[in-house]
N, C-alpha and C positions, 0 to 999 in steps of 0.2 A: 504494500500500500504506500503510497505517496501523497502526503498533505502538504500545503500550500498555504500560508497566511501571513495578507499584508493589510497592512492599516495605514493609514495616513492623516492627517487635520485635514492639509490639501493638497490638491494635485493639480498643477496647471497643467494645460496646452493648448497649442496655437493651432487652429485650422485653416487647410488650402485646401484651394480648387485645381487640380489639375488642366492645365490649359494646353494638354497635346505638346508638342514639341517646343512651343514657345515658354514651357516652361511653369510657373505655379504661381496663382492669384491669391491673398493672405483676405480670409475669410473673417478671423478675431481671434480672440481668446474667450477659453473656456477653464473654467476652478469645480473642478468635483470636491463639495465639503466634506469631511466626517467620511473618506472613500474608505473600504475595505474589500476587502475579495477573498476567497476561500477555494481551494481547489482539493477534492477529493477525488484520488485515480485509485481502483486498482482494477484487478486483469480484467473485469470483464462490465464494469461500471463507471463513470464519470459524474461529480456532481459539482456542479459550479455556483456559486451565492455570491452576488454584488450586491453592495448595499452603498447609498448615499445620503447624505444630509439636504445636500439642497445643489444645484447645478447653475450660478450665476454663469450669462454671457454675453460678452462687449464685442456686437458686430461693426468691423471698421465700414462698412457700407451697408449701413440696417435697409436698406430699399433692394438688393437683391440678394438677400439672405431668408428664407426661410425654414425656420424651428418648428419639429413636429417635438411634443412632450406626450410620452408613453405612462400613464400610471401604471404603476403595477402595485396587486391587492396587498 
């Protein structure tokens, strides 16, 4: 068996757009709060758990960005 466990306050990162050959468009930045993850493998099962606090995001061009947010139960 193999477990997996990370935790963090926050996590940032910076989103692109791929732009084909000319290269990558900077979409913003995003901060996953309170992030954690969990990975439980063995031979014949996988189980994955994310968990989040809150997903703040600062789009550098808010007019051709659009954010879908997924609840989950």
């Amino acid at each position: 068996m193999f477990e997996l466990s990370f935790q963090v306050t926050t996590l940032r990162a910076s989103l692109y757009k791929s732009q084909g050959l000319t290269g990558e468009k900077p979409l913003g930045d995003v901060s996953f709060e309170n992030f954690s993850l969990l990975l439980l493998l063995t031979r014949h099962d996988m189980k994955i758990e994310v968990r989040l606090g809150s997903v703040p995001l600062r789009p550098f061009e808010s007019s051709h960005l659009h954010v879908v947010v997924v609840p989950f139960p």
